[in-house]
C-alpha atoms as one frame of an Amber mdcrd trajectory, in Angstrom:
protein
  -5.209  17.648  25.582  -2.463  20.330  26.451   0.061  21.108  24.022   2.765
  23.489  25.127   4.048  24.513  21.928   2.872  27.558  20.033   3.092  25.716
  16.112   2.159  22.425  17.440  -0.921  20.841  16.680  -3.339  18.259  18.246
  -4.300  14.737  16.641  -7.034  12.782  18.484  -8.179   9.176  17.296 -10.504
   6.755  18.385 -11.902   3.797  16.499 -15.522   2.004  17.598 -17.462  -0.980
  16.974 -21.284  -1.745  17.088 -20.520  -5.178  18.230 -18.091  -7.521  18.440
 -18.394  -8.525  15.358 -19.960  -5.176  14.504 -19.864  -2.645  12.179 -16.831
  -0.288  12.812 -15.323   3.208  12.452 -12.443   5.379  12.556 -12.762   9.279
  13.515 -10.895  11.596  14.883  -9.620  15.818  14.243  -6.956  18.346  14.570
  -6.640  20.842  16.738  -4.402  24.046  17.193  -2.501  24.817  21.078  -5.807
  26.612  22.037  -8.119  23.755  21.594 -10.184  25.115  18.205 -10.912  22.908
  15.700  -8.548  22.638  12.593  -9.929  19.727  10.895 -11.623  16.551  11.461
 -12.233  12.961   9.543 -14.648   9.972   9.887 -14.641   6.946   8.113 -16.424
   2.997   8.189 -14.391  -0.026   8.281 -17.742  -2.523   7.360 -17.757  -5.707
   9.806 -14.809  -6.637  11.695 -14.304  -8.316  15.296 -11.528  -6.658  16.543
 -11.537  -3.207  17.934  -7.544  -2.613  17.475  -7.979  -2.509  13.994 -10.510
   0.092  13.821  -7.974   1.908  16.587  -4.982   1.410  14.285  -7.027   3.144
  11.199  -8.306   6.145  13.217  -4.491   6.684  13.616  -3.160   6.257  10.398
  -5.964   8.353   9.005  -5.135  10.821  10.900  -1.593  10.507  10.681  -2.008
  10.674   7.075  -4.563  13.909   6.937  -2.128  15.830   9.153   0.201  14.996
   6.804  -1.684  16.116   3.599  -2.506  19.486   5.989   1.730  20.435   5.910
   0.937  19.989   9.448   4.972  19.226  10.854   4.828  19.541  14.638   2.039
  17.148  16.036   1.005  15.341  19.455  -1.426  12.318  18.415  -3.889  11.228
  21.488  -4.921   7.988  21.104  -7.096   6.267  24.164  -5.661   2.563  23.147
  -2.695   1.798  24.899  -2.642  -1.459  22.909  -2.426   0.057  19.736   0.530
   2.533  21.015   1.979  -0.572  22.010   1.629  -2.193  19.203   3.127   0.663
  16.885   6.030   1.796  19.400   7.356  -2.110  19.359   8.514  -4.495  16.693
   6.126  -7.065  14.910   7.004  -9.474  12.878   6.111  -9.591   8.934   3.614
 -11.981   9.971   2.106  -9.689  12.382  -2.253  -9.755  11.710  -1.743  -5.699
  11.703   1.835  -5.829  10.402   0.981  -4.058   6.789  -0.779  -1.155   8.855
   1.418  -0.756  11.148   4.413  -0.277   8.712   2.310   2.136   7.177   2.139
   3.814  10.221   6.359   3.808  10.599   6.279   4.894   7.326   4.364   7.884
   8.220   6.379   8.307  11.364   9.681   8.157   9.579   8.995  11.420   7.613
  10.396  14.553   7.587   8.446  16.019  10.530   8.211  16.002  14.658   5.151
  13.433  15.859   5.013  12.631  19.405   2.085   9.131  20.057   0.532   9.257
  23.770  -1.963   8.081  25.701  -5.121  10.212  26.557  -8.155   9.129  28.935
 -11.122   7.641  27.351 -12.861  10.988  29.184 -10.652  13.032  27.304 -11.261
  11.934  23.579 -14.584  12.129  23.651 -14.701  14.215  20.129 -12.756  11.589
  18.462 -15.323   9.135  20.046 -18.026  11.179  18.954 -16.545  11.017  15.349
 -15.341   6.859  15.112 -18.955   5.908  16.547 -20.337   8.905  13.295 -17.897
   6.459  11.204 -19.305   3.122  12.038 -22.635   4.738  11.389 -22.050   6.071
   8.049 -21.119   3.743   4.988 -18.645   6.381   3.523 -15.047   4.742   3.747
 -13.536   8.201   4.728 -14.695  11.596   4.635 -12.615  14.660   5.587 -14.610
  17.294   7.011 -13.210  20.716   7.576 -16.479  22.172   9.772 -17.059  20.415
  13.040 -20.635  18.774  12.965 -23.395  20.687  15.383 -22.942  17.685  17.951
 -19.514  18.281  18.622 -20.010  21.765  20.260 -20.398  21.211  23.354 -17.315
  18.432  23.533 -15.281  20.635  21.777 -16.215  23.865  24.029 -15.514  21.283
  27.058 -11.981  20.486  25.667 -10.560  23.566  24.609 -11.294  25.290  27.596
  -9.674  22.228  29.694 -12.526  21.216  32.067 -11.802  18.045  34.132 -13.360
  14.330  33.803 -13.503  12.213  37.149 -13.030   9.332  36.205
């Protein structure tokens, strides 16, 4: 969850599903160098049986909120190398997630510096935390610019960099 620049900010994502099919979510939130929270989101997708799609949201969402926050220097953690795959390579038009993920380029193409990795599912548990909130809750997105009373913990864990075995 490290960021080594000073301006730059952290995006993590994580989308869940009760159930395959299931009811899913999208969550994730923002954080400064330090670890403190900036900003966070949450969001339900109703039933679907695939978990990439729900993955694919959480980072557009969030790609999208950092956005709307002027927000130009950002690292996005996501713990689905599939859906990093899937937006770092081409799809056809035909693609099943090919309208999301050109909304996703589209984001990507803009005027600022966005960097997509990999994280540990160990390490996102926050945006875990707020995807399962997501699947939960029937609001289709809600922006939420206090961290909810379960997070503490998590988010003390993170920010001051303790270690997962995994």
């Amino acid at each position: 969850m490290e960021c080594s620049r000073g301006n730059g900010m952290i995006l993590n994502v994580d989308g869940s599903s009760i159930g395959n099919p299931g009811v899913s979510g999208f969550g994730g939130l923002i954080r400064n160098a330090d670890g403190a929270w900036v900003h966070g989101f949450f969001g339900n997708l109703g039933v679907t049986n695939n978990i990439i799609h729900a993955k694919l949201m959480a980072i557009y969402k969030g790609l999208l909120l950092a956005w709307d926050l002027n927000i130009k220097d950002l690292w996005c953690y996501s713990n689905s190398k599939m859906a990093i795959k899937l937006i770092t390579e081409l799809v056809d038009e035909w693609h099943h997630y090919a309208a999301i993920l050109n909304n996703i380029n589209e984001l990507l193409n803009r005027d600022w510096r966005v960097l997509i990795l990999h994280t540990f599912r160990e390490s996102n548990a926050c945006a875990d935390y707020l995807a399962k909130h997501g699947a939960n809750n029937t609001d289709v997105f809600v922006s939420i610019a206090i961290p909810p009373v379960g997070l503490n913990l998590s988010l003390l864990a993170d920010a001051s960099g303790t270690w997962f075995i995994r």
